[in-house]
Biopython code that builds the backbone (N, CA, C, O; Angstrom):
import numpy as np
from Bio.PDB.StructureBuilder import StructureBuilder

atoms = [
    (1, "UNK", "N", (43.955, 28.377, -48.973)),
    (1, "UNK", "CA", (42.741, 27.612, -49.139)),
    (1, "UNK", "C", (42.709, 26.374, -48.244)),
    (1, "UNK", "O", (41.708, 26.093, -47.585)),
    (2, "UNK", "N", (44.002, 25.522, -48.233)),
    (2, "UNK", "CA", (43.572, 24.580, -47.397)),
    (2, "UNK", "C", (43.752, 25.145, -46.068)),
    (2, "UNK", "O", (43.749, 24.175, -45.310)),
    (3, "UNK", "N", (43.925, 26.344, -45.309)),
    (3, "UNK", "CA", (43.955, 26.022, -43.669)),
    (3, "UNK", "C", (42.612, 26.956, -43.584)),
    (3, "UNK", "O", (42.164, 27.182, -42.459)),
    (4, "UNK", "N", (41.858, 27.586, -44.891)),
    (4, "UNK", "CA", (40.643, 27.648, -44.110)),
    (4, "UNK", "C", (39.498, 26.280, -44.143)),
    (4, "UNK", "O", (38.446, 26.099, -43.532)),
    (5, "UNK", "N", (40.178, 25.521, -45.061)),
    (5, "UNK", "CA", (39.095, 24.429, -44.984)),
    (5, "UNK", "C", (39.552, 23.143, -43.641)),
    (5, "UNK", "O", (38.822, 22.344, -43.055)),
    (6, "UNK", "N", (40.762, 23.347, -43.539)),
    (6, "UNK", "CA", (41.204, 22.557, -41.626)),
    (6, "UNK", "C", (40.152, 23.332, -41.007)),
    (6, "UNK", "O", (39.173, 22.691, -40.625)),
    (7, "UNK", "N", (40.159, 24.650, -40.823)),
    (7, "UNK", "CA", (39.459, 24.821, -39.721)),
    (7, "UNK", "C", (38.186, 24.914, -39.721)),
    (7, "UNK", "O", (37.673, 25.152, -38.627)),
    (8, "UNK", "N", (37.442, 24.787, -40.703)),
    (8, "UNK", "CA", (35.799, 24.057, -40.786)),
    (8, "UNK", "C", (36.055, 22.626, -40.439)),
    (8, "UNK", "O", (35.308, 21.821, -39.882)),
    (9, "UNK", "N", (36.677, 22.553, -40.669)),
    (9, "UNK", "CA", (36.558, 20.943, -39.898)),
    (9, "UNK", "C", (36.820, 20.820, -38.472)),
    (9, "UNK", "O", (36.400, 19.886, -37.788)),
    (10, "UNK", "N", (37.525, 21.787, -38.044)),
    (10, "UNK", "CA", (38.396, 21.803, -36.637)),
    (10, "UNK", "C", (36.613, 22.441, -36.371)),
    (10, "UNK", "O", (36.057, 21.607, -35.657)),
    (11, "UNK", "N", (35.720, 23.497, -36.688)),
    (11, "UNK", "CA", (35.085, 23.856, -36.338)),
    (11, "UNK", "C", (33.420, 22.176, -36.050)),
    (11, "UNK", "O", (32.630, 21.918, -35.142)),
    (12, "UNK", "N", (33.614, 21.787, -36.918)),
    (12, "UNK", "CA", (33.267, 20.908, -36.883)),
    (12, "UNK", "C", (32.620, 19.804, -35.934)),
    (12, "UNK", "O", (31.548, 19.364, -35.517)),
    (13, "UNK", "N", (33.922, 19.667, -35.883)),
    (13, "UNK", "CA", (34.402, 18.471, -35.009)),
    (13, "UNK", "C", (33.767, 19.062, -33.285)),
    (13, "UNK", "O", (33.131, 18.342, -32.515)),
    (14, "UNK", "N", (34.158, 20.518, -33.022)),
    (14, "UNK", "CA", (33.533, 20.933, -32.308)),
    (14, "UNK", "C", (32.085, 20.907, -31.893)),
    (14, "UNK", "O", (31.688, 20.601, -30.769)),
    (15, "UNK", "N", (31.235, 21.311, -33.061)),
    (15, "UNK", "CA", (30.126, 21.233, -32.940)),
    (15, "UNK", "C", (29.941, 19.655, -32.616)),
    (15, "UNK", "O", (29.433, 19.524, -31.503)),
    (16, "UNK", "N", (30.155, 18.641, -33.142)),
    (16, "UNK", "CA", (30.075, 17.074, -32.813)),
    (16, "UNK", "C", (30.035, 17.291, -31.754)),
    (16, "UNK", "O", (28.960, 17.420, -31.169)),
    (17, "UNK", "N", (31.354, 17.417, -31.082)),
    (17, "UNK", "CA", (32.098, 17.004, -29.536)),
    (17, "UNK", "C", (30.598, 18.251, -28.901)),
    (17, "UNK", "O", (30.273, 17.647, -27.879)),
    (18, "UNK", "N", (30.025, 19.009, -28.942)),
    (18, "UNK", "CA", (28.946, 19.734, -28.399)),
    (18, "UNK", "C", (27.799, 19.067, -28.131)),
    (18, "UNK", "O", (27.146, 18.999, -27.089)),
    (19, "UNK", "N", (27.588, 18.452, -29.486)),
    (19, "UNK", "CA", (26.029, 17.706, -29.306)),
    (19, "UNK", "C", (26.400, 16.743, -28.884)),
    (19, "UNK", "O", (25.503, 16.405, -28.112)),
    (20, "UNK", "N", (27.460, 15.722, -28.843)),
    (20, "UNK", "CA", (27.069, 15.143, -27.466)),
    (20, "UNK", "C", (27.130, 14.937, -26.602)),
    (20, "UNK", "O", (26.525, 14.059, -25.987)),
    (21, "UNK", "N", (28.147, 15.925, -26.113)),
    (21, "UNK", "CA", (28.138, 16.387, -24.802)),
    (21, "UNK", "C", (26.672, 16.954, -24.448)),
    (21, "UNK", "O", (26.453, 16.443, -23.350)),
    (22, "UNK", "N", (25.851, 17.525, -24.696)),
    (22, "UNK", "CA", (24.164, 18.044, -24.807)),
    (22, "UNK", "C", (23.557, 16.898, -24.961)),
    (22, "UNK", "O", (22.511, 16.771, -24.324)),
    (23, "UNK", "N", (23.843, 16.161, -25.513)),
    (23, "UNK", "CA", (23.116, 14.746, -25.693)),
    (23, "UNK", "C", (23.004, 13.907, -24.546)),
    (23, "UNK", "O", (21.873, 13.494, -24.290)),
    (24, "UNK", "N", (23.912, 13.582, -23.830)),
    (24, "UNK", "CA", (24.694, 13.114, -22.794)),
    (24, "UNK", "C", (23.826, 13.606, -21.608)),
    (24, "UNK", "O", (23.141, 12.812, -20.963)),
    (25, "UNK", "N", (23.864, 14.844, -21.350)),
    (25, "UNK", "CA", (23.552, 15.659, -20.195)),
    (25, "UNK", "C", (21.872, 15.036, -20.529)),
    (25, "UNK", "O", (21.404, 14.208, -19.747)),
    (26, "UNK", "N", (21.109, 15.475, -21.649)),
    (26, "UNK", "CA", (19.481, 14.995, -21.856)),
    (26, "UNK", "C", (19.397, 14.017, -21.691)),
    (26, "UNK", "O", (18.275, 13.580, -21.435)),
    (27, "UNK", "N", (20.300, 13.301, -21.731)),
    (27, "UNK", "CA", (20.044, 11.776, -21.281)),
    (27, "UNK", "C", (20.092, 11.212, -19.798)),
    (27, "UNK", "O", (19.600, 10.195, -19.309)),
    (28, "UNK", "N", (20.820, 12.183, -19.285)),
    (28, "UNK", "CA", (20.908, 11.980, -17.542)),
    (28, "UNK", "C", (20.036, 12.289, -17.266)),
    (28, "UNK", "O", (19.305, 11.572, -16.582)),
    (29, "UNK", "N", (19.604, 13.782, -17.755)),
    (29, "UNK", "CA", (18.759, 14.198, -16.708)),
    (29, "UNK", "C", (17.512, 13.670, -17.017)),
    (29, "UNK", "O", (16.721, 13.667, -16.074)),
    (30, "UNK", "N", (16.911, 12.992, -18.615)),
    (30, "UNK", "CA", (15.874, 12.415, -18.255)),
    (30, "UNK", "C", (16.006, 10.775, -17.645)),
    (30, "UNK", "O", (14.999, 10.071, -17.702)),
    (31, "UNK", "N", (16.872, 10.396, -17.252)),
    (31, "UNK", "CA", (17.290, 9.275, -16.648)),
    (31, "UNK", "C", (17.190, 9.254, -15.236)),
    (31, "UNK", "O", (16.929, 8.234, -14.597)),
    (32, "UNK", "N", (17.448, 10.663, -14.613)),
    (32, "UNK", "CA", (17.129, 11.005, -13.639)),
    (32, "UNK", "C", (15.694, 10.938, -12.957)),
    (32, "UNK", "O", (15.402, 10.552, -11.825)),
    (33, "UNK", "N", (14.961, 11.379, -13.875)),
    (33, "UNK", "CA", (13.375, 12.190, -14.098)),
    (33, "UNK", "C", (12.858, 11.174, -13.794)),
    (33, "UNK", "O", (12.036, 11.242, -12.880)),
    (34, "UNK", "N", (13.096, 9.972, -14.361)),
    (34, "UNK", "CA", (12.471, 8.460, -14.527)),
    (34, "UNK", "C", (12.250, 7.962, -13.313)),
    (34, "UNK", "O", (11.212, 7.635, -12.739)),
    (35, "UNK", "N", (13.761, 7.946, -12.894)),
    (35, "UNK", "CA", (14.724, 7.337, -11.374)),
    (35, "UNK", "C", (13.457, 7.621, -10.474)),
    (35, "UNK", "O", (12.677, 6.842, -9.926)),
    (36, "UNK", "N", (13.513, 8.946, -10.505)),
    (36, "UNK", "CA", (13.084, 9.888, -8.857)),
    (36, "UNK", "C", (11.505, 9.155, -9.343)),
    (36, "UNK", "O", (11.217, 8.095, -8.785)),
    (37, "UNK", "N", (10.928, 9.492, -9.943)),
    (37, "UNK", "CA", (9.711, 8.759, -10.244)),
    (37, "UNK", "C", (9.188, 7.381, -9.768)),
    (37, "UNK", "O", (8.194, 7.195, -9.065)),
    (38, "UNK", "N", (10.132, 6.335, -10.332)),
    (38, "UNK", "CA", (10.289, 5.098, -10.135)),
    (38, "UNK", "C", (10.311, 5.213, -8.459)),
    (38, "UNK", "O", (9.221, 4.829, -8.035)),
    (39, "UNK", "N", (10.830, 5.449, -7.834)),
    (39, "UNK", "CA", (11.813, 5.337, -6.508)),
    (39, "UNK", "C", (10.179, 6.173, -5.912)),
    (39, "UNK", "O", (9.924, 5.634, -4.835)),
    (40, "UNK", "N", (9.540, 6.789, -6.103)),
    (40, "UNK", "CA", (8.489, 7.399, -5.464)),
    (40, "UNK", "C", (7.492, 6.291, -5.414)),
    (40, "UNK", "O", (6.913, 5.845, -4.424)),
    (41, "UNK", "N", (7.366, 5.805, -7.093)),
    (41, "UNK", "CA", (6.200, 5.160, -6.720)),
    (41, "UNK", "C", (6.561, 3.997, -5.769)),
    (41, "UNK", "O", (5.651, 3.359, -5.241)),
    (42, "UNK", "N", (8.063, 3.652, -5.495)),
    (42, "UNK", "CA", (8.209, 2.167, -4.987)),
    (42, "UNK", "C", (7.853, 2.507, -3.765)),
    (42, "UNK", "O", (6.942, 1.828, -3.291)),
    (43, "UNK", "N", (8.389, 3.543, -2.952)),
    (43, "UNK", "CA", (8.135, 3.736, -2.116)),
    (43, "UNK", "C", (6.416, 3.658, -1.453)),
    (43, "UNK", "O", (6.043, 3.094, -0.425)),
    (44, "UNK", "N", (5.632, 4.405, -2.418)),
    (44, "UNK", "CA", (4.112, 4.283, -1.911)),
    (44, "UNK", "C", (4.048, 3.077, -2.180)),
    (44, "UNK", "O", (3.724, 2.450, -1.171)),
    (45, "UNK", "N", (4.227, 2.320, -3.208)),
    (45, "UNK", "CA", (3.241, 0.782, -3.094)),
    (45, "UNK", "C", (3.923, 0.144, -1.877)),
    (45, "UNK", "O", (3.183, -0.683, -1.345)),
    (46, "UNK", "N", (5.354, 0.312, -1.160)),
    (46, "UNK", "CA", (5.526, -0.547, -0.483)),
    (46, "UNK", "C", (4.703, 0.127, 1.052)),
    (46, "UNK", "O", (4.370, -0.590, 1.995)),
    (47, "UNK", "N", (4.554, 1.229, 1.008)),
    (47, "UNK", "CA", (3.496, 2.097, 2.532)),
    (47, "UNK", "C", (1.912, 1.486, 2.136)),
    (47, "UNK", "O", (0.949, 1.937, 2.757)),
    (48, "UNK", "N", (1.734, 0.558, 1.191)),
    (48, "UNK", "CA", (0.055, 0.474, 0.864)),
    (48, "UNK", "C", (0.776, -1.295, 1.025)),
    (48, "UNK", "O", (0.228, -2.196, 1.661)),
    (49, "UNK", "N", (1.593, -1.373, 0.555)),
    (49, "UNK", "CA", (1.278, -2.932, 1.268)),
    (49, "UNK", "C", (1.309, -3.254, 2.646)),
    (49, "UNK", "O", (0.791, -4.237, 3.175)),
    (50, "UNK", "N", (2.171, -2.052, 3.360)),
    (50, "UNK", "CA", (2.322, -2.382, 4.770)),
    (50, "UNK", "C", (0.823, -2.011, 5.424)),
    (50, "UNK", "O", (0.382, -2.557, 6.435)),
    (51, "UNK", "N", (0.222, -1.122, 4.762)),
    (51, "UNK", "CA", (-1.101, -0.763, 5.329)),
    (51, "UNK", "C", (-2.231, -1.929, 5.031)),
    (51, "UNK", "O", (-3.268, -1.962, 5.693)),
    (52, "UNK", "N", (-1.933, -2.951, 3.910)),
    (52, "UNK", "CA", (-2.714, -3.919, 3.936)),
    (52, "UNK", "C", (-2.715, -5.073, 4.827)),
    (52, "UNK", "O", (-3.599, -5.734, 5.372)),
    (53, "UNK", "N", (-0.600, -5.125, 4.781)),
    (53, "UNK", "CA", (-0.719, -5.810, 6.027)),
    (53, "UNK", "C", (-1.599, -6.726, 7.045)),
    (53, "UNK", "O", (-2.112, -7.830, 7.224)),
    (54, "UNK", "N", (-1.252, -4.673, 7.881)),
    (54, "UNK", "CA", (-2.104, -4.742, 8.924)),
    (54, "UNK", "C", (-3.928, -4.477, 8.846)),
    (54, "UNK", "O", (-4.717, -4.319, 9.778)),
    (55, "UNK", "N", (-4.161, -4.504, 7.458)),
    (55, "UNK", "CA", (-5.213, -4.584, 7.646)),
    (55, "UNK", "C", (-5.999, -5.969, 7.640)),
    (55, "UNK", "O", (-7.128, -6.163, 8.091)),
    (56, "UNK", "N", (-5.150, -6.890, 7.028)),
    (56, "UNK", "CA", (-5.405, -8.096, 6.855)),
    (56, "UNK", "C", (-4.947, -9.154, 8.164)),
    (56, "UNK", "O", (-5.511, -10.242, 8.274)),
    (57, "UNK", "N", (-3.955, -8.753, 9.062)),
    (57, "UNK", "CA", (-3.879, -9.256, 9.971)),
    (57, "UNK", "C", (-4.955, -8.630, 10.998)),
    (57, "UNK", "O", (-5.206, -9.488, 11.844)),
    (58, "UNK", "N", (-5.551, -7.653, 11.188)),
    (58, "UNK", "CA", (-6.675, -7.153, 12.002)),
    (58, "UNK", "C", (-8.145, -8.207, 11.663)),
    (58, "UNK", "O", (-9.038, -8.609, 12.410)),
    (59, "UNK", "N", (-7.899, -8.391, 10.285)),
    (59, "UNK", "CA", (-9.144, -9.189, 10.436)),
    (59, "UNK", "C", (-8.830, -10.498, 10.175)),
    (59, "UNK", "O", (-9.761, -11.113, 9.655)),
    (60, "UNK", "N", (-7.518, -11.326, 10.420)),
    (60, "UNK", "CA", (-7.585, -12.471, 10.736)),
    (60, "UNK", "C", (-7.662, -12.936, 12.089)),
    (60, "UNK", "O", (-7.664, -14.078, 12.548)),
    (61, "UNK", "N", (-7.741, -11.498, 12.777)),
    (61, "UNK", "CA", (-7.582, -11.477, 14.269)),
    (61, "UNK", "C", (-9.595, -11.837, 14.653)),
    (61, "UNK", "O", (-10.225, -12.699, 15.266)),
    (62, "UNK", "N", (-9.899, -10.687, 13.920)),
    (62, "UNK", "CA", (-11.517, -10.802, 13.478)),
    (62, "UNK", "C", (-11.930, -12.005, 13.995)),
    (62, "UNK", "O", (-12.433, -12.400, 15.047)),
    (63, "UNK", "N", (-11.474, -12.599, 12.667)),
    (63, "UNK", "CA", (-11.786, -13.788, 11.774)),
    (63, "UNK", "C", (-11.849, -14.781, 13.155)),
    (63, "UNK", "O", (-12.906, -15.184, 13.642)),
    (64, "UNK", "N", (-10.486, -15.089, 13.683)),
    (64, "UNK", "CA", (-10.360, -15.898, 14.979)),
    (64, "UNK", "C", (-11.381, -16.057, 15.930)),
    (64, "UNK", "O", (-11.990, -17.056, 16.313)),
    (65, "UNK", "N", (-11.467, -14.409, 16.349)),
    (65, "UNK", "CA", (-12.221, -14.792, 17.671)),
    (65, "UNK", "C", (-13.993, -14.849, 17.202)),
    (65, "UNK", "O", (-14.842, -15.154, 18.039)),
    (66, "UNK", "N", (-14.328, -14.528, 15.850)),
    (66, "UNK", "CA", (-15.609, -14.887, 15.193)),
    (66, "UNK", "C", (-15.655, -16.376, 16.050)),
    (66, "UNK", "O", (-16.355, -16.748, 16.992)),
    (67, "UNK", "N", (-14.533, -17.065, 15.238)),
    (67, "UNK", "CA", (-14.437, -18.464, 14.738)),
    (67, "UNK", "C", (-15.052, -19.011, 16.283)),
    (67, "UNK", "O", (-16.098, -19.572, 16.608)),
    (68, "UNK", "N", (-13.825, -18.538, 17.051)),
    (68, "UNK", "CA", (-13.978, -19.003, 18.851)),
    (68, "UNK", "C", (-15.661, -18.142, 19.178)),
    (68, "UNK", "O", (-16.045, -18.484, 20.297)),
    (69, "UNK", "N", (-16.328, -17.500, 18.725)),
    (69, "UNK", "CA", (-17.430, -17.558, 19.031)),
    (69, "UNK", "C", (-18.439, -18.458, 18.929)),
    (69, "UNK", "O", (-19.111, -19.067, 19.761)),
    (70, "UNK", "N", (-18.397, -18.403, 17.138)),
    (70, "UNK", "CA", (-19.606, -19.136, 16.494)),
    (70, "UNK", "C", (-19.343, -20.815, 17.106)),
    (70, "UNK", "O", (-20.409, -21.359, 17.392)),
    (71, "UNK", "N", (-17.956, -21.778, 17.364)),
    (71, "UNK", "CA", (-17.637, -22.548, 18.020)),
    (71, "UNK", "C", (-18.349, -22.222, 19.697)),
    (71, "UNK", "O", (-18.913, -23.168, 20.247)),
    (72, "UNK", "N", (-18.298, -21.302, 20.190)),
    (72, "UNK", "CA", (-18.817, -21.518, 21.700)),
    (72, "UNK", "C", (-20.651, -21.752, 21.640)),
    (72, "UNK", "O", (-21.418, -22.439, 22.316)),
    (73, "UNK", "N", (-20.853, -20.783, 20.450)),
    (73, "UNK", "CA", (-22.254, -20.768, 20.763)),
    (73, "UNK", "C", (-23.437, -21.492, 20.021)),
    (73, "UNK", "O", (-24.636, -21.214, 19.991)),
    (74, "UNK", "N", (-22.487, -22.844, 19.237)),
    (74, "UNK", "CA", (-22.916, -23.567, 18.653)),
    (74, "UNK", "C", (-22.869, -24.905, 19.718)),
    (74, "UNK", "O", (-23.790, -25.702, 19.901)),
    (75, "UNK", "N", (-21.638, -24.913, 20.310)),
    (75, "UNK", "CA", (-21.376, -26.325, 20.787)),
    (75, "UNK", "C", (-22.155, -26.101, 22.542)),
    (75, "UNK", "O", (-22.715, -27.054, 23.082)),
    (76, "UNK", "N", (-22.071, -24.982, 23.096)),
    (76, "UNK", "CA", (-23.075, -24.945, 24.314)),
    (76, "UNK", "C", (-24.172, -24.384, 24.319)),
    (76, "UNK", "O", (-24.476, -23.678, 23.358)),
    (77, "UNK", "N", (-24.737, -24.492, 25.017)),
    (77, "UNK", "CA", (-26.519, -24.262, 24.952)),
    (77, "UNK", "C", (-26.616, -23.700, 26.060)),
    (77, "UNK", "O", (-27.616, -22.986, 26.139)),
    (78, "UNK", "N", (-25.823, -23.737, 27.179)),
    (78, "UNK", "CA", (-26.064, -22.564, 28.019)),
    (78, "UNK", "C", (-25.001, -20.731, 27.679)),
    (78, "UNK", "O", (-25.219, -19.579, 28.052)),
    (79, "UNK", "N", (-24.008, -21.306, 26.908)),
    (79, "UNK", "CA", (-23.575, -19.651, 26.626)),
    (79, "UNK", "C", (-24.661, -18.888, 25.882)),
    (79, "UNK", "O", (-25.107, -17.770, 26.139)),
    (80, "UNK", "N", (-25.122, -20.056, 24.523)),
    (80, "UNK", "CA", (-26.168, -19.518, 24.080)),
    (80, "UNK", "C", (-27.294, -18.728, 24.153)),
    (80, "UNK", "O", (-27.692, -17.728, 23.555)),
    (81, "UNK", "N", (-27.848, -19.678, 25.348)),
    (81, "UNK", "CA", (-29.135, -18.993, 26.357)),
    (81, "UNK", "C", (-28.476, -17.533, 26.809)),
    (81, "UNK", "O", (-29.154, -16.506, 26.835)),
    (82, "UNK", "N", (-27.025, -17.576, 27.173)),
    (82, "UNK", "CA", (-26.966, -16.275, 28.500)),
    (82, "UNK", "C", (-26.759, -15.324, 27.125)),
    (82, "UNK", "O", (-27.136, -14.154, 27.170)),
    (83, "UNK", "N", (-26.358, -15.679, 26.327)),
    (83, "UNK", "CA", (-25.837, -14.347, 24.935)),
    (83, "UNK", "C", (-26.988, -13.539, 24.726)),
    (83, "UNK", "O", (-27.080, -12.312, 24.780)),
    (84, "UNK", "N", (-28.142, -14.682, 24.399)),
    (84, "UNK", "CA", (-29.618, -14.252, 23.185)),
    (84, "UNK", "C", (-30.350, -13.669, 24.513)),
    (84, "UNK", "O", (-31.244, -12.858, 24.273)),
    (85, "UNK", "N", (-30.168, -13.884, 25.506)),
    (85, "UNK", "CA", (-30.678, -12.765, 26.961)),
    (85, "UNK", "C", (-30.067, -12.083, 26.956)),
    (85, "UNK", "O", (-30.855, -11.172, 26.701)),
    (86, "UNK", "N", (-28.788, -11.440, 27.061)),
    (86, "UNK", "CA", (-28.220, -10.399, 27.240)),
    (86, "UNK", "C", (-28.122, -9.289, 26.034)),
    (86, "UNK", "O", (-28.033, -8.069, 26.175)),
    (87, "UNK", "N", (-28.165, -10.047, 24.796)),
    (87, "UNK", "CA", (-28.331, -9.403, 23.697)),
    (87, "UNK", "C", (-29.793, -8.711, 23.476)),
    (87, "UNK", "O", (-30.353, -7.615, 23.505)),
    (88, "UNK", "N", (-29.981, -9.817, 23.284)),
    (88, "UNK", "CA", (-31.902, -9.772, 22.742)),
    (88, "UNK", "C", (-32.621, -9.083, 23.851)),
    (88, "UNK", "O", (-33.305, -8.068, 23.712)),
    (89, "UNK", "N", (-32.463, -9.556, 24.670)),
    (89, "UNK", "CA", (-33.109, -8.964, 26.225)),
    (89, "UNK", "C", (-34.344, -9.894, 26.635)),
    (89, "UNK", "O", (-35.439, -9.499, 27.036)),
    (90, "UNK", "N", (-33.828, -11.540, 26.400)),
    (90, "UNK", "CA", (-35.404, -12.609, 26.826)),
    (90, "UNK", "C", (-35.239, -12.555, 27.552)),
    (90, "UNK", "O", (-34.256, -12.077, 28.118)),
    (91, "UNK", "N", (-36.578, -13.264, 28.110)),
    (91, "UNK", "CA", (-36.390, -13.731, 29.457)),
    (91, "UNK", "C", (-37.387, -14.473, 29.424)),
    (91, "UNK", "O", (-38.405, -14.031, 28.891)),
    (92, "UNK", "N", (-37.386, -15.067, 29.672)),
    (92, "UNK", "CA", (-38.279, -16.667, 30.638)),
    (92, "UNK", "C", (-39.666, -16.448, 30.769)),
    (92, "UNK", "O", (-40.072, -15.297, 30.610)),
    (93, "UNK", "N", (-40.535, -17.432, 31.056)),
    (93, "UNK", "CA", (-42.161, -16.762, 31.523)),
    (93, "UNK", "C", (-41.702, -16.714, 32.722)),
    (93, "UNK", "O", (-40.993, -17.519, 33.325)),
    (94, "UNK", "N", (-42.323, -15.324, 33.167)),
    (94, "UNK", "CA", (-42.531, -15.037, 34.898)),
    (94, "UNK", "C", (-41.818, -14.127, 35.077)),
    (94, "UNK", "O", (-42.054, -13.260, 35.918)),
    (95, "UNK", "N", (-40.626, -14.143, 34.196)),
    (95, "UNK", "CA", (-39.385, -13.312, 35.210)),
    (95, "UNK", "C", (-39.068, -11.882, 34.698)),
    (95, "UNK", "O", (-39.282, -11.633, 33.511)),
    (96, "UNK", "N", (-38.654, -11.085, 35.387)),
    (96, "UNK", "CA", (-38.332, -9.904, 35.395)),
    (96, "UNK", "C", (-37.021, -9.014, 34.926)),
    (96, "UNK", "O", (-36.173, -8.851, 35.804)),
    (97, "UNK", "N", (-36.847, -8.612, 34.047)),
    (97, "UNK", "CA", (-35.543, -8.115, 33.655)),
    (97, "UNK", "C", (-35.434, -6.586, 33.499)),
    (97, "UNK", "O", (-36.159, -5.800, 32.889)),
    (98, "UNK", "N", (-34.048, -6.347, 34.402)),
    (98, "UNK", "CA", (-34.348, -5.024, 34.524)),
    (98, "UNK", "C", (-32.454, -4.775, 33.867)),
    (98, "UNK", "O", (-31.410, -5.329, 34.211)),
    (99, "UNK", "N", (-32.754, -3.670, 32.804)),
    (99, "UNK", "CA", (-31.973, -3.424, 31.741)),
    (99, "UNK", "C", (-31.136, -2.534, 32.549)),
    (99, "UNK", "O", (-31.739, -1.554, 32.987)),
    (100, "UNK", "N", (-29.803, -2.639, 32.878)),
    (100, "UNK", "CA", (-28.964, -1.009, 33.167)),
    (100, "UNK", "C", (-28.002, -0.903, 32.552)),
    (100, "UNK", "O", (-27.186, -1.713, 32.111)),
    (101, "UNK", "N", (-28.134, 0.515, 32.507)),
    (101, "UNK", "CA", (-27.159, 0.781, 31.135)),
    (101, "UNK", "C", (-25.901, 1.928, 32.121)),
    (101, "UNK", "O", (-24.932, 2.421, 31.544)),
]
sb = StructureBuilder()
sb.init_structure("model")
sb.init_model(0)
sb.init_chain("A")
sb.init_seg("    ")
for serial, (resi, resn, name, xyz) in enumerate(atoms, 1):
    if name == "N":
        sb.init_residue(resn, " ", resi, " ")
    sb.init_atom(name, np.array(xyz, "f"), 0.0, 1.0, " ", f" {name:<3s}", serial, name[0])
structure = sb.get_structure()
């Protein structure tokens, strides 16, 4: 009687030492699952910040030569004149403007 009741226990103890060894492994691998996840998304947000970047340095580039415009064509009166003619297409009384494209 007692060495079949040792070995329910010996059996036991087995099953323990099983689950968590099984326990163990579910725990990696959803530890894993997480990881690869994590590590993906870091990766895209850091390819969307680099893409903002440069999108934000493109238009501080913008921004600049706006700036060096609206500065030229505020402070002279002859760039002015030659812009709103070349743009607009004025011209003067009398004179003749011939458009080529």
């Amino acid at each position: 009687m007692k060495l079949k009741r040792k070995m329910s226990e010996a059996t036991k103890l087995k099953i323990i030492n099983y689950f968590w060894i099984v326990l163990t492994v579910i725990i990696a691998i959803c530890t894993l699952y997480v990881s690869i996840f994590t590590i993906r998304d870091t990766i895209r947000a850091k390819a969307q910040i680099r893409e903002h970047d440069r999108k934000i340095e493109s238009l501080e580039q913008k921004i600049e030569r706006d700036s060096i415009f609206i500065e030229a064509i505020t402070s002279d009166p002859e760039f002015m004149e030659s812009y709103a003619r070349e743009r607009y297409h004025m011209q003067r009384p009398g004179e003749t403007v011939y458009i080529l494209e």
